[in-house]
C-alpha positions as CSV (number, residue, x, y, z in Angstrom):
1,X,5.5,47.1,76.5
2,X,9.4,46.2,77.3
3,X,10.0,47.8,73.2
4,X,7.9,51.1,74.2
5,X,9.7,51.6,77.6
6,X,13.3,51.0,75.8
7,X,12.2,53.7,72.8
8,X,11.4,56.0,75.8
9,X,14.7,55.5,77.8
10,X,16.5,55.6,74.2
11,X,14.9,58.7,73.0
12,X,15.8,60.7,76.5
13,X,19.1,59.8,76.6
14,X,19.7,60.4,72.6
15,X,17.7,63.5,73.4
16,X,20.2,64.7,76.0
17,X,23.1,63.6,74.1
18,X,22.0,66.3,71.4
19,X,21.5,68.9,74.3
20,X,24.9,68.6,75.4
21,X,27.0,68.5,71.8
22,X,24.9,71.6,71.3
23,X,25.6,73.4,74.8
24,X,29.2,72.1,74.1
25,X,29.3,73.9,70.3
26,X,28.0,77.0,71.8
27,X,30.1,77.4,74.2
28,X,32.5,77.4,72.0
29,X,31.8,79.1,69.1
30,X,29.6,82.2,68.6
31,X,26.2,81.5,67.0
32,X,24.1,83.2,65.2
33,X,20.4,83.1,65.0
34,X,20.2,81.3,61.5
35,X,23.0,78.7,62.7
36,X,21.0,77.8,65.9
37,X,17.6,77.7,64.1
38,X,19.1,75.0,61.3
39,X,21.6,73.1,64.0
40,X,18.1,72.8,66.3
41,X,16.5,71.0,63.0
42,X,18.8,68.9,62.3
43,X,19.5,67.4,65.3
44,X,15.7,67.3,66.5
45,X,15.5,65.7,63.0
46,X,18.4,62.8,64.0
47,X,16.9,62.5,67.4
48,X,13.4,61.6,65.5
49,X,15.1,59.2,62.7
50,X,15.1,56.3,64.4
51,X,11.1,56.5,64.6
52,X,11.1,57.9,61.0
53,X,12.9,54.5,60.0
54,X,10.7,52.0,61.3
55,X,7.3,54.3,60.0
56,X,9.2,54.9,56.4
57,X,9.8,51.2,56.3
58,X,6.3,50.3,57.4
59,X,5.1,52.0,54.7
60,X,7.1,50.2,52.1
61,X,9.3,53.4,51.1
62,X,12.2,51.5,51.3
63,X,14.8,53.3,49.5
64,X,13.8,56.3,51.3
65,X,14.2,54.3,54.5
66,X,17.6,53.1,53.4
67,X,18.7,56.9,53.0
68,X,17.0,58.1,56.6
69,X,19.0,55.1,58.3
70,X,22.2,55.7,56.7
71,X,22.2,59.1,57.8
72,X,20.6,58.6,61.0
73,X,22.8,55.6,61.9
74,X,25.8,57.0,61.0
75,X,25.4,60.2,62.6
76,X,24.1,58.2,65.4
77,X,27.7,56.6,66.0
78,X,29.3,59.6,65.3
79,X,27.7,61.4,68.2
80,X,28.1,59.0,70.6
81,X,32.1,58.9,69.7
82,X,31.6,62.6,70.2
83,X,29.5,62.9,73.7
84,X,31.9,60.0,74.9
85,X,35.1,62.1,74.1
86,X,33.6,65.1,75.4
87,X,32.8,63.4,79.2
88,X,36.5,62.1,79.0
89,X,37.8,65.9,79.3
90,X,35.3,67.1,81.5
91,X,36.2,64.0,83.7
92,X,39.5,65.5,83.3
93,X,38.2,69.1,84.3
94,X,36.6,67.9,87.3
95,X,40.1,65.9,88.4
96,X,42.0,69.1,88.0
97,X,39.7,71.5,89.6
98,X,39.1,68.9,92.6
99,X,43.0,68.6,92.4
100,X,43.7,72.1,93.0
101,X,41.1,72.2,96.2
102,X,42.9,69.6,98.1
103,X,46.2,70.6,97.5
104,X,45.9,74.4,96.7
105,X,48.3,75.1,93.7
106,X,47.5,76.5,90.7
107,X,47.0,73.9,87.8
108,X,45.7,76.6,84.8
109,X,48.2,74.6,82.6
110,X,46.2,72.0,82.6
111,X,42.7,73.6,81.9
112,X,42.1,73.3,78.3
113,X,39.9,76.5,76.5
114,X,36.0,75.9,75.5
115,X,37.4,75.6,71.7
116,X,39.8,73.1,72.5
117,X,37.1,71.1,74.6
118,X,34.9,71.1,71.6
119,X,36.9,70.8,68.4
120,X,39.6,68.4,70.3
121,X,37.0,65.6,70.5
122,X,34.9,66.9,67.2
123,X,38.4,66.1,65.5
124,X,39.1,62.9,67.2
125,X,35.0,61.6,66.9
126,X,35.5,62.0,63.0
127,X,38.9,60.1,62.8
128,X,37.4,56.9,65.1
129,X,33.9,57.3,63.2
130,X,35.8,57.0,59.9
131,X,37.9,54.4,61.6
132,X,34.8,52.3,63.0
133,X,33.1,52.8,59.3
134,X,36.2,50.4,57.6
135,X,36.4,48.1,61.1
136,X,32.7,47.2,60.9
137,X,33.2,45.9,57.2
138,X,36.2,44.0,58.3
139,X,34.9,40.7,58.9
140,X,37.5,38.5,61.3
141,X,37.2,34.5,61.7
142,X,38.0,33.7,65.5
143,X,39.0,30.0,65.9
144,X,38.5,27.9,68.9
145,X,39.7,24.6,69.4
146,X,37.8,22.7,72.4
147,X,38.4,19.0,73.2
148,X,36.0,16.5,74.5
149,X,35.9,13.1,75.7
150,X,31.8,13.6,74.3
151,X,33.3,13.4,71.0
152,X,33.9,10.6,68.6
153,X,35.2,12.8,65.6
154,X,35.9,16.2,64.7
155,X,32.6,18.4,64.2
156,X,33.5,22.0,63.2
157,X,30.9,24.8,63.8
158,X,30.2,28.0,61.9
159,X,28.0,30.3,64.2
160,X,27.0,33.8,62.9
161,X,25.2,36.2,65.3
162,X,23.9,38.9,65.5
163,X,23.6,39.7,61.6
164,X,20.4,42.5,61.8
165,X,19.8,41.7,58.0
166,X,17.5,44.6,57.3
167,X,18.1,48.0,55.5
168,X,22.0,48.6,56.3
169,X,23.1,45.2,56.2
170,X,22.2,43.6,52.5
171,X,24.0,41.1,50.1
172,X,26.9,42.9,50.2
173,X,27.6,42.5,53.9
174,X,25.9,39.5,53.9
175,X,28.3,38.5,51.6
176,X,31.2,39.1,53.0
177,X,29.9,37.3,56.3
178,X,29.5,34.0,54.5
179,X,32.5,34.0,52.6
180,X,34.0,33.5,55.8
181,X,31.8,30.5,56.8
182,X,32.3,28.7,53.2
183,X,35.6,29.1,53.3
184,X,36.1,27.3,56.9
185,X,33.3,24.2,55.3
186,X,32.0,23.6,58.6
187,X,29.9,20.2,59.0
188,X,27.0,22.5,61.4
189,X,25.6,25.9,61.4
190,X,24.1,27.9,63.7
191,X,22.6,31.6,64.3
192,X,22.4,32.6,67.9
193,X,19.9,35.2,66.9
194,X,18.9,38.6,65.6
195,X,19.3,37.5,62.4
196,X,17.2,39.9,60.9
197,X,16.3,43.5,62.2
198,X,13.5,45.0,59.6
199,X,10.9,43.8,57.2
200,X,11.6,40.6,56.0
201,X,9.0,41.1,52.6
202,X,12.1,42.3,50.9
203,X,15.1,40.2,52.2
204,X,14.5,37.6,49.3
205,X,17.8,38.3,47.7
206,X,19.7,37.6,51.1
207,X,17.3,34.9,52.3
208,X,18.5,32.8,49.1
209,X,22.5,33.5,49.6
210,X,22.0,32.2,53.4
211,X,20.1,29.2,51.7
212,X,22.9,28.9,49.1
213,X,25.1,27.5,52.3
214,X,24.9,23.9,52.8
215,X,26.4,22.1,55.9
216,X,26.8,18.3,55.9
217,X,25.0,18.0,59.8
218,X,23.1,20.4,59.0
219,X,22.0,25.1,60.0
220,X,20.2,25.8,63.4
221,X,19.2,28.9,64.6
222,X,17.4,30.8,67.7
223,X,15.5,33.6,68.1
224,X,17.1,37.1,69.4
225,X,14.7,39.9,70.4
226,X,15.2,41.6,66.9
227,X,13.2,38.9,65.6
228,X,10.1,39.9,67.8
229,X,10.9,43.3,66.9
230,X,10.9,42.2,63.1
231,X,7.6,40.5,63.3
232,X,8.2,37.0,65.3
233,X,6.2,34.8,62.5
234,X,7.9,36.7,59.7
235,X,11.5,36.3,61.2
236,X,10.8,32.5,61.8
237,X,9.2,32.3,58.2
238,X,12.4,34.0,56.6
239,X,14.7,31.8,58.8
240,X,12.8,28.3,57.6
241,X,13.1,29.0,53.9
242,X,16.8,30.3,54.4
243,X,17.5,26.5,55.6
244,X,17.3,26.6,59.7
245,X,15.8,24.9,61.5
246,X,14.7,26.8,64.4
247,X,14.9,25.8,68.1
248,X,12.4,27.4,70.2
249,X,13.1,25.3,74.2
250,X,13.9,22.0,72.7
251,X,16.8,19.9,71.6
252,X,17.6,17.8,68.8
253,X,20.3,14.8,67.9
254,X,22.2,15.1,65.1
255,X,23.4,12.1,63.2
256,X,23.9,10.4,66.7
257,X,26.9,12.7,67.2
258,X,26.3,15.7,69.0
259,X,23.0,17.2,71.0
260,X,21.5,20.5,70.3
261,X,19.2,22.2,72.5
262,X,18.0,26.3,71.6
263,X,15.8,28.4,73.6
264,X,14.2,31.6,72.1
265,X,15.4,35.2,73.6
266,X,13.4,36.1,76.9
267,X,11.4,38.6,74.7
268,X,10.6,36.3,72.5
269,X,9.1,33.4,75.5
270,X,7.1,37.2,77.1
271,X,5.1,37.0,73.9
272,X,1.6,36.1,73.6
273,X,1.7,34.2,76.7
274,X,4.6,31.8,75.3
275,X,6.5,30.2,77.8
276,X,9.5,27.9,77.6
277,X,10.7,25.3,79.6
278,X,12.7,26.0,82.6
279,X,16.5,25.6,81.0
280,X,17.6,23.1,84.1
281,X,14.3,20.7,82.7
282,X,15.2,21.0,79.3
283,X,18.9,20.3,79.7
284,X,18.2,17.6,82.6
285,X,16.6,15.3,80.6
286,X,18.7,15.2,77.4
287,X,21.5,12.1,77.0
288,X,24.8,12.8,79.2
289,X,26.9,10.9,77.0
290,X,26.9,13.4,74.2
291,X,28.5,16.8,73.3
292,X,25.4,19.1,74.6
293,X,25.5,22.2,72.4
294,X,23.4,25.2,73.7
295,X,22.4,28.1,71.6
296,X,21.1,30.8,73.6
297,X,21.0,34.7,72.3
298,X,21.7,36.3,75.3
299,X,25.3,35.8,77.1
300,X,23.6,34.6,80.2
301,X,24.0,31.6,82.4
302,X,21.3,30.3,84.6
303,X,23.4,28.7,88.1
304,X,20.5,25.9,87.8
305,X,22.1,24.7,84.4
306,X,26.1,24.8,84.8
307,X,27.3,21.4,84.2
308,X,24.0,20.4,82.2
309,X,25.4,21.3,78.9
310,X,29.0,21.1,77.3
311,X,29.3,24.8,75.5
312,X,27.0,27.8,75.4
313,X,26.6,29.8,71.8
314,X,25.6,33.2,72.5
315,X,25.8,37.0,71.1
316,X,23.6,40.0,72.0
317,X,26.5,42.1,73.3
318,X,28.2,43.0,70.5
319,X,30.9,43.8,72.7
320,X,29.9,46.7,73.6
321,X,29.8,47.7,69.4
322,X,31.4,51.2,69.7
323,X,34.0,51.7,72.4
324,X,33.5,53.0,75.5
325,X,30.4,50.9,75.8
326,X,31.9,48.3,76.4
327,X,33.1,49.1,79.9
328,X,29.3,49.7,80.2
329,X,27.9,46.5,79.2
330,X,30.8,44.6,81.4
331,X,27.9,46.2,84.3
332,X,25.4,44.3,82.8
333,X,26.5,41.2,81.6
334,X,29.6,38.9,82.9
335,X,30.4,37.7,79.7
336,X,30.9,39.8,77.2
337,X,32.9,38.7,74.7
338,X,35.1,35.2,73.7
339,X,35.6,32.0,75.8
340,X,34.6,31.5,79.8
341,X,35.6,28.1,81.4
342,X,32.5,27.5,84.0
343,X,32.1,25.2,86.8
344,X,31.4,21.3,86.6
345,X,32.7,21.1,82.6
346,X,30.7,23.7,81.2
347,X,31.8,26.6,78.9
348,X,30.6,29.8,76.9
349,X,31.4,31.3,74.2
350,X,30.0,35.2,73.5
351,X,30.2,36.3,69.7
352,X,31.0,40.0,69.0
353,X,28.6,39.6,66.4
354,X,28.6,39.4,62.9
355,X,26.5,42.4,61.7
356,X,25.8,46.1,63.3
357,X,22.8,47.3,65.2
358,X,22.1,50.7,64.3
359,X,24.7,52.9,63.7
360,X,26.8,51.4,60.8
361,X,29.9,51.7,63.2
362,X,32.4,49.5,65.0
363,X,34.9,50.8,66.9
364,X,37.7,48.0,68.7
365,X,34.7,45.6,69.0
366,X,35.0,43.9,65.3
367,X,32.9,42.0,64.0
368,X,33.7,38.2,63.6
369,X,32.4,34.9,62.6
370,X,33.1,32.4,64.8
371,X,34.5,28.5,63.7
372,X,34.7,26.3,66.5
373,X,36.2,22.6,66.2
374,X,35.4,19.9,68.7
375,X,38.5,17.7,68.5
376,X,38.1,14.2,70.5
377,X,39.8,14.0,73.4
378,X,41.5,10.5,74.6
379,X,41.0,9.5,78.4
C-alpha cells in the first residue's frame, strides 16, 4: 500500500513537472500544431516510463528495459534540473514584482523576457545534467577515523550503500565501487541497504564480483526498502550467495572484537505482518564493553536508543542525489549526510550512497564509499 500511494504522489508531481516545462516552452516559443501533438507524446511517454520499466522488466525484456530506463532516467534528471532552475527565476520574478509594490520604482531592468526565462535554465539544465552524468561515475572514498576506549585493535570498515544494482547500475559501476573497497582491504564489510533495485534473476554476473570480495571479520548487510520493492526473498537470496550475512533485528559478535546489531528498513518489518524488536530491547541487552556497531538503512535515530550503541551506519538519503533536493530532504531527515556526534557517546554516520536511484544523475551529492577505522583509544 505505502509503494502504490508513493507511485501516485510520484506520478502527480512528475505529471505537473511536465505541465509546467511545457507551459514554460510555449510561452516562449511559438508552436505549431505538429510540435505540440509530438512534444505531448513524448513527455506523456516519460511521464509513463517509470511504470513501463518495472512491466518491461517483469516480463523479462530486459534489454528493452535497459533502453526505456536510460532514456527515462536520464530525462528524468534532466527535467528536474530544468523545473528547479525554472522556480529559481520565477522566485526571482515574484521578489521583483513584490519589490516594486512596496517601494514603488520601476524595476523593468530586472524582468527577464519569456525566451530568456525558458532557454536561460534549458541551457544551464543541460550543462549540470552533463555535469551530474560524469559526477555520478565518479566514485570518492570518504575516510573517518573514530577512536574508542571499546577497542583493543584497529578494525577498518568498508560500508557501501545504497548501490540499486538493477538495470542502470551493472559490472561496470559495480566495478568501479569495489575497486575502492579492495583497495582500502578493510577487515569488515557492510551494506546499509538497497543493494539491489530490480530483478535479481539476472544479476549473476554482479552477484559473483560482490562475492569475489573477501574480508578477514567478515560482509554484513541490511535490508533497505528497495529490497521489498525487488522482491524481499529474492534480494535476501542474492545478498546470501554474494557473501552477507544479513541482519534482520539482531546482533552478532565478531571474533570477540566488535558487536553488530542490523535491523531491516521500516518497509521491510510492515511486511507480512513481520515485526522487529523494539531498537532500545535489542541494543539494551547486548555486552556494554564492546564497540556496538549499528547498521540501519534509514538515517534515523530513535531518542530511546542514544547511548545504547557506539556508531550508526546508515544511507537512504543520498544527499539529496540531484541538488536542490537536498535543501528538501534537510525537512525530512536531520542527518543527511557525513558524521553527527550524539548525546551519551553515540554517533552516526549517513553515506551519500554508492549507486543512483533513478535518474542516472548526481549533481554536488557524489557518490562515495565510505572506510571507517576504529583506532584504540588509551584512558
Amino acid at each position: 500500500m505505502r509503494f502504490f500511494m508513493f507511485m501516485i504522489t510520484f506520478t502527480s508531481l512528475y505529471t505537473g513537472m511536465h505541465v509546467y516545462a511545457f507551459l514554460k516552452l510555449r510561452r516562449a516559443v511559438a508552436l505549431n500544431g505538429i510540435f505540440t501533438a509530438l512534444m505531448v507524446a513524448f513527455m506523456l511517454l516519460m511521464i509513463l516510463t517509470p511504470i513501463l520499466v518495472r512491466v518491461v522488466e517483469t516480463a523479462e525484456f530486459e534489454k528493452t528495459a535497459k533502453v526505456f530506463a536510460y532514456i527515462g532516467y536520464t530525462w528524468m534528471g534532466f527535467l528536474l534540473l530544468l523545473v528547479s532552475a525554472f522556480l529559481a527565476l520565477d522566485l526571482w520574478r515574484f521578489l521583483v514584482y513584490a519589490t516594486e509594490g512596496v517601494v514603488k520604482v520601476n524595476l523593468d531592468a530586472l524582468r527577464f523576457s519569456a525566451r530568456t526565462l525558458f532557454f536561460g535554465p534549458l541551457f544551464a539544465a543541460v550543462l549540470a545534467a552533463g555535469y551530474g552524468l560524469f559526477e555520478a561515475w565518479n566514485i570518492r572514498t570518504e575516510s573517518v577515523v573514530l577512536r574508542s576506549l571499546k577497542i583493543d585493535k584497529p578494525i577498518r570498515i568498508a560500508q557501501i550503500s545504497d548501490v540499486h544494482l538493477g538495470l542502470l547500475i551493472r559490472e561496470a559501476r559495480l566495478e568501479r565501487i569495489l575497486d575502492k573497497v579492495r583497495a582500502a582491504s578493510p577487515d569488515l564489510v557492510v551494506s546499509t541497504g538497497d543493494l539491489v533495485d530490480g530483478q535479481t534473476d539476472s544479476l549473476n554476473g554482479v552477484g559473483n564480483l560482490l562475492k569475489e570480495v573477501k574480508a578477514p571479520l567478515g560482509k554484513f548487510a541490511v535490508t533497505g526498502n528497495h529490497e521489498l520493492y525487488a522482491g524481499l526473498e529474492r534480494s535476501l537470496d542474492f545478498m546470501k550467495q554474494a557473501g552477507f550475512r544479513v541482519l534482520r533485528g539482531e546482533g552478532t559478535s565478531v571474533a570477540g572484537l566488535i558487536t553488530i546489531v542490523g535491523v531491516d528498513d521500516p518497509v521491510v518489518r510492515g511486511y507480512g505482518r513481520l515485526s522487529g524488536v523494539p531498537e532500545k530491547d535489542l541494543l539494551s541487552g547486548l555486552p556494554k564493553d564492546k564497540f556496538i556497531l549499528f547498521l540501519k538503512h534509514r538515517p534515523e535515530v530513535e531518542k530511546s536508543a542514544i547511548g545504547l550503541f557506539d556508531l550508526q551506519l546508515s544511507g537512504h538519503a543520498h544527499k539529496g542525489q540531484i541538488f536542490p533536493f537536498s535543501l528538501i530532504h534537510r525537512f525530512v531527515y536531520d542527518y543527511l549526510a557525513g558524521l553527527y556526534t550524539l548525546p551519551s557517546g553515540s554517533r552516526i554516520y549517513v553515506s551519500r550512497g554508492s549507486g543512483t536511484w533513478g535518474p542516472p544523475i548526481r549533481f554536488l551529492a557524489p557518490p562515495e564509499v565510505t572506510v571507517i577505522d576504529l583506532i584504540p583509544e588509551k584512558p
